[in-house]
C-alpha positions as CSV (number, residue, x, y, z in Angstrom):
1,X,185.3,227.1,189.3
2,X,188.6,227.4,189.0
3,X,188.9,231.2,188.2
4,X,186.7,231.6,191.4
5,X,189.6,229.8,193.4
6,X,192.4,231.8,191.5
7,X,190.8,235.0,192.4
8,X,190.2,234.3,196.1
9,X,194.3,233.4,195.9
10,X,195.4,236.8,194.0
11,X,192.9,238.6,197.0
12,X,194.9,236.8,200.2
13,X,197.9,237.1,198.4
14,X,197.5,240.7,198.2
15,X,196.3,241.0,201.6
16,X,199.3,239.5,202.8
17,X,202.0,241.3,201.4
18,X,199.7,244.9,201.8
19,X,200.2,243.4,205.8
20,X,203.3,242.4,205.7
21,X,204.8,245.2,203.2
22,X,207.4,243.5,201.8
23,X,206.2,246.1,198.2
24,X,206.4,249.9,198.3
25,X,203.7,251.3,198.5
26,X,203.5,252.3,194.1
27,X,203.5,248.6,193.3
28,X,199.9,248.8,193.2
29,X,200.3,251.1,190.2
30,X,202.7,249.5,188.6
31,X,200.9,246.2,189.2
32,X,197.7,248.3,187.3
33,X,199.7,249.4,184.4
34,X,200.8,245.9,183.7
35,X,197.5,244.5,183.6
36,X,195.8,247.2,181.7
37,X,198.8,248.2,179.2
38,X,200.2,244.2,178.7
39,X,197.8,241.3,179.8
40,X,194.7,243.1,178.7
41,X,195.7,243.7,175.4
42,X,197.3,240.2,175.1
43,X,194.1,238.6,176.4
44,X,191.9,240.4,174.0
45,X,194.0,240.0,170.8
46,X,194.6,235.8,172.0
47,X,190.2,235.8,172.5
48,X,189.5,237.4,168.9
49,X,191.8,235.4,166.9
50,X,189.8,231.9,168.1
51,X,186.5,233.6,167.6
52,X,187.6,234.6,164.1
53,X,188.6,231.2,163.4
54,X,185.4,229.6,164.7
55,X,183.4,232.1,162.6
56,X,180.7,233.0,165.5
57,X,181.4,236.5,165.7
58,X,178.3,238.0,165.0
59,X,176.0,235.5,167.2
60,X,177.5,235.0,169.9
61,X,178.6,238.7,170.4
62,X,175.2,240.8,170.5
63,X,174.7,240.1,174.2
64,X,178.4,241.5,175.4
65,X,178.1,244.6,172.6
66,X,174.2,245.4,173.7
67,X,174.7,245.4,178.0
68,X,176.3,248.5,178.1
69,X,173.6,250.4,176.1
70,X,170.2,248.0,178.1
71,X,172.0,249.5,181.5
72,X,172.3,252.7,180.1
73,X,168.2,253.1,179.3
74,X,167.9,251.3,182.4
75,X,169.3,253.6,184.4
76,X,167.9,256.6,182.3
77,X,164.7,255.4,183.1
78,X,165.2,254.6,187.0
79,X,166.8,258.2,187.4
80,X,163.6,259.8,184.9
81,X,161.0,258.3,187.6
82,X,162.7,259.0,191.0
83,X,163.5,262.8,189.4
């Protein structure tokens, strides 16, 4: 619940200062470089090293690794019948 609450925070906060522009206007880029280059890559490698050390790698993981390719046949399938 609480990530629900910290993501309505980042929102208003960013409304705010988009209203008030106290930024320039590339911040927003910056701001997308951070997150994608730095605390993405930070995230990820903090995540796999508990997972390696709780040794449920390969049961808990089929669901994340296998969502991409159900959507993708899903939506083959909705676009084959509506073509």
């Amino acid at each position: 619940m609480e990530n629900l609450v910290l993501i309505a925070v980042c929102l208003v906060a960013g409304l705010v200062l988009r209203k008030t522009r106290v930024l320039p206007e590339s911040s927003a880029k910056t701001l997308n470089h951070l997150i994608i280059y730095l605390s993405l890559p930070a995230m990820v490698l903090h995540y796999i090293h508990e997972l390696a050390h709780e040794g449920n790698v390969g049961r808990g993981m089929w669901m994340p690794v296998a969502m991409p390719w159900i959507f993708y046949i899903a939506a083959a399938a909705f676009l084959g019948v509506i073509a």
